[in-house]
VEXKOL-751108 format. One record per residue: residue number from 1; residue in one letter; x, y, z of N, C-alpha, C in turn. Coordinates in nm, 3 decimals, decimal comma. Layout:
% residues N
VEXRO  resi  resn  nx  ny  nz  cax  cay  caz  cx  cy  cz
VEXRO  NUM  a  X  Y  Z  X  Y  Z  X  Y  Z
...
***
This chain:
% residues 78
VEXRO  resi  resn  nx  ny  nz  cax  cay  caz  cx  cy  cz
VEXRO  1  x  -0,596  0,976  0,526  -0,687  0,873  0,480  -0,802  0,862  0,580
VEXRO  2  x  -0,913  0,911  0,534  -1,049  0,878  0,638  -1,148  0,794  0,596
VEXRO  3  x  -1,137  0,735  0,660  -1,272  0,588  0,628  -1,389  0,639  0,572
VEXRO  4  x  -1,454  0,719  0,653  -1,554  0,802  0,621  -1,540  0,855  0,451
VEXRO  5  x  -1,433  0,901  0,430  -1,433  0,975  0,299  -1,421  0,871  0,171
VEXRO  6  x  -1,369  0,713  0,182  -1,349  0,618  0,124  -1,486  0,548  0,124
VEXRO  7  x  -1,592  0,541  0,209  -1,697  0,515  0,187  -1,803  0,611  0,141
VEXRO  8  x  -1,787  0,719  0,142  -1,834  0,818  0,052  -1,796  0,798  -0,089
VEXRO  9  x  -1,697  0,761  -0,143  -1,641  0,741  -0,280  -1,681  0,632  -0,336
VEXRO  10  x  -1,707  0,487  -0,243  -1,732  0,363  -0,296  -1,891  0,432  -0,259
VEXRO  11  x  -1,983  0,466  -0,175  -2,090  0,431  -0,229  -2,154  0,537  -0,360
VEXRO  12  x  -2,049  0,643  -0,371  -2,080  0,749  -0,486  -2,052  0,659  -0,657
VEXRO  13  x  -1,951  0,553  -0,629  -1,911  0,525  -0,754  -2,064  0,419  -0,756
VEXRO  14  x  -2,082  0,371  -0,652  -2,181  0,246  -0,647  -2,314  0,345  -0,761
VEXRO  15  x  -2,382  0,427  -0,690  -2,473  0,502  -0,741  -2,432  0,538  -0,860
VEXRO  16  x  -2,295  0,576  -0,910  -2,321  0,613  -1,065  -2,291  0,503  -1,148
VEXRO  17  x  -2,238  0,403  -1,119  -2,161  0,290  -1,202  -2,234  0,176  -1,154
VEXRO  18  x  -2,356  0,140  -1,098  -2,426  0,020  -1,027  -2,392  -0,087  -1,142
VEXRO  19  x  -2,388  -0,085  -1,267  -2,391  -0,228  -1,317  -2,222  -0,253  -1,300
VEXRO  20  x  -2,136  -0,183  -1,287  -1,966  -0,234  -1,327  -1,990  -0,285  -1,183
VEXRO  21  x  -2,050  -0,207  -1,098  -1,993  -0,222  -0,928  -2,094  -0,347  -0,920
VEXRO  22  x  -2,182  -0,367  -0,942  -2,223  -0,535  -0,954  -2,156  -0,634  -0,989
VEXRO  23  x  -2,118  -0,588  -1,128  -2,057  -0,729  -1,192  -1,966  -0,730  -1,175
VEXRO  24  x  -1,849  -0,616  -1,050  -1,715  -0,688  -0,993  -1,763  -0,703  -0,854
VEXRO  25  x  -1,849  -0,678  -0,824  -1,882  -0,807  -0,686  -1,892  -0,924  -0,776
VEXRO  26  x  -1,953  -0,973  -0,822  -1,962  -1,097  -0,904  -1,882  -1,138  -0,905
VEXRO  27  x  -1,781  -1,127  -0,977  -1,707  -1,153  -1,008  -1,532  -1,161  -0,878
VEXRO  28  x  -1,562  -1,084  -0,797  -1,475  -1,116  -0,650  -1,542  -1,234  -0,628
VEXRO  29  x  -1,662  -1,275  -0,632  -1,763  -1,356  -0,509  -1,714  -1,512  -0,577
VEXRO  30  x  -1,727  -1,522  -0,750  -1,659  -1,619  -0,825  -1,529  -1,665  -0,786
VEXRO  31  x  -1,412  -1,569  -0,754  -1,289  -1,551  -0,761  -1,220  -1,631  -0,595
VEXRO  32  x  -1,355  -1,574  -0,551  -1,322  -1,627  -0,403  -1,396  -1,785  -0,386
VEXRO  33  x  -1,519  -1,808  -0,462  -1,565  -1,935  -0,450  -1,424  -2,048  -0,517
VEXRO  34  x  -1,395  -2,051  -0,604  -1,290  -2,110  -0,671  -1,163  -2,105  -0,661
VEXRO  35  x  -1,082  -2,017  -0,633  -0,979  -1,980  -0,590  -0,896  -1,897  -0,444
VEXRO  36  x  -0,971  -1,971  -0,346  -0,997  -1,895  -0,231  -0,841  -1,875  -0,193
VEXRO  37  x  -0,762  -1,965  -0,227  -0,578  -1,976  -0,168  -0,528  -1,835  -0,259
VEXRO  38  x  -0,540  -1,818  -0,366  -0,526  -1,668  -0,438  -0,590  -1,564  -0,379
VEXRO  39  x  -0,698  -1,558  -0,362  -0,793  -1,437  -0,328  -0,731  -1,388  -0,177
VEXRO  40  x  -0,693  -1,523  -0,085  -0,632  -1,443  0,019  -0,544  -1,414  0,042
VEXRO  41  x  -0,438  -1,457  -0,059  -0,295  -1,389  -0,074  -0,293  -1,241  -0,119
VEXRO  42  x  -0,373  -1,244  -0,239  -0,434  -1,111  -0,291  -0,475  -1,003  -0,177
VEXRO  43  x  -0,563  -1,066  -0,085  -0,621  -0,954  0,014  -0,533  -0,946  0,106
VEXRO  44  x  -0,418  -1,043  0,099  -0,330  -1,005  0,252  -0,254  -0,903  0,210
VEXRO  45  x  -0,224  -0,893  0,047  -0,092  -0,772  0,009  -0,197  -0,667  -0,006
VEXRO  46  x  -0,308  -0,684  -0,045  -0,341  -0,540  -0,061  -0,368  -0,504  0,106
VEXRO  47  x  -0,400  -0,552  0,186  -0,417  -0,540  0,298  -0,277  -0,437  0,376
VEXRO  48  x  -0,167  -0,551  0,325  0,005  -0,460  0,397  -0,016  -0,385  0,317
VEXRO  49  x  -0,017  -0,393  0,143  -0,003  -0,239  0,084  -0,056  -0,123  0,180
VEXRO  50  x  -0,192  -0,135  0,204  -0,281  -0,040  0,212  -0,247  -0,008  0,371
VEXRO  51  x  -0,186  -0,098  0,451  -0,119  0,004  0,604  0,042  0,069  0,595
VEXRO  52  x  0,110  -0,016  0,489  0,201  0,091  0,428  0,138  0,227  0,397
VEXRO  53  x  0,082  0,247  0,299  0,031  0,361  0,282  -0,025  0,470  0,370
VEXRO  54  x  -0,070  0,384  0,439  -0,160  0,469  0,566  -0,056  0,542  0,657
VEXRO  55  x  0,051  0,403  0,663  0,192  0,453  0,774  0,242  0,594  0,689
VEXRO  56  x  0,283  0,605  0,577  0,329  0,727  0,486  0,264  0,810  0,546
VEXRO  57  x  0,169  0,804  0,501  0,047  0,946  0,481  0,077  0,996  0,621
VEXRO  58  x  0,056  0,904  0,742  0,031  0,998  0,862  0,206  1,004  0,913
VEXRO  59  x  0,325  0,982  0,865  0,449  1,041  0,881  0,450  1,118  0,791
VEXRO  60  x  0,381  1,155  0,678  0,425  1,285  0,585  0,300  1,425  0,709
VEXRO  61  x  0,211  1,360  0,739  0,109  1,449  0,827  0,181  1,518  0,947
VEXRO  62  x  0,281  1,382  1,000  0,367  1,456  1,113  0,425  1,516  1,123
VEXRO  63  x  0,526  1,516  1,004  0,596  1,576  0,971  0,592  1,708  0,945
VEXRO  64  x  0,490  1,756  0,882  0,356  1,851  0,833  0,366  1,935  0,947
VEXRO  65  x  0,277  1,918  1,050  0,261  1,952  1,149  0,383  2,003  1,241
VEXRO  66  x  0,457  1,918  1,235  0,616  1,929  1,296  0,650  2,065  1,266
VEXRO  67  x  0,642  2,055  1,142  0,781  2,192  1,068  0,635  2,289  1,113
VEXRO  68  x  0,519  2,304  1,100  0,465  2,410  1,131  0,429  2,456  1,273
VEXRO  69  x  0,482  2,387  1,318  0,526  2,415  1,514  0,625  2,509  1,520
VEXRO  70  x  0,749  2,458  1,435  0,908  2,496  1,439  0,849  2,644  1,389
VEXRO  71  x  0,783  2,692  1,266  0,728  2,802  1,209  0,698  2,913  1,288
VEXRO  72  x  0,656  2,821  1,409  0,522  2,926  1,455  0,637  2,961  1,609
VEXRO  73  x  0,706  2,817  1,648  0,801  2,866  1,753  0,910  2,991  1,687
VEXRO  74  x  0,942  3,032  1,606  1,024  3,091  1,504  0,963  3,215  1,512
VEXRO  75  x  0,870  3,242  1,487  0,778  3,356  1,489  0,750  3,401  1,590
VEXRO  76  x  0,720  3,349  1,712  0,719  3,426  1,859  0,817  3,445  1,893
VEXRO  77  x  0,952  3,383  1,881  1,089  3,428  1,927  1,071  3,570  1,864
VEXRO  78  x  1,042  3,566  1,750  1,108  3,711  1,700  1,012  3,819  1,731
***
């Protein structure tokens, strides 16, 4: 997961989709004026969701990496 590549995507969708990507800012900006006790429950789970995820990704990466050490130690033995 690279930041860099996630803001490449939001500002690519921004440029092709400008009126949806407007009118759900709008519509967050509503969501949060009126219902601010929801909106931050909302952002705290997507918040853990989204470092769950992150935790995955970089133990499936280690893991990754791991076995292709073991590969390569495997290969100079022989």
């Amino acid at each position: 997961m690279d930041i860099d590549n996630l803001i490449v995507h939001l500002t690519d969708f921004y440029y092709r989709h400008t009126v949806i990507a407007i009118a759900l800012a709008v519509v967050i900006v509503i969501l949060v004026i009126f219902r601010p006790k929801a909106m931050l429950k909302t952002a705290g789970m997507i918040m853990a969701l989204a470092v769950v995820a992150y935790l995955l990704s970089l133990a499936i990466d280690m893991a990754g990496s791991g076995k292709s050490q073991k590969e390569e130690a495997v290969q100079t033995v022989r």
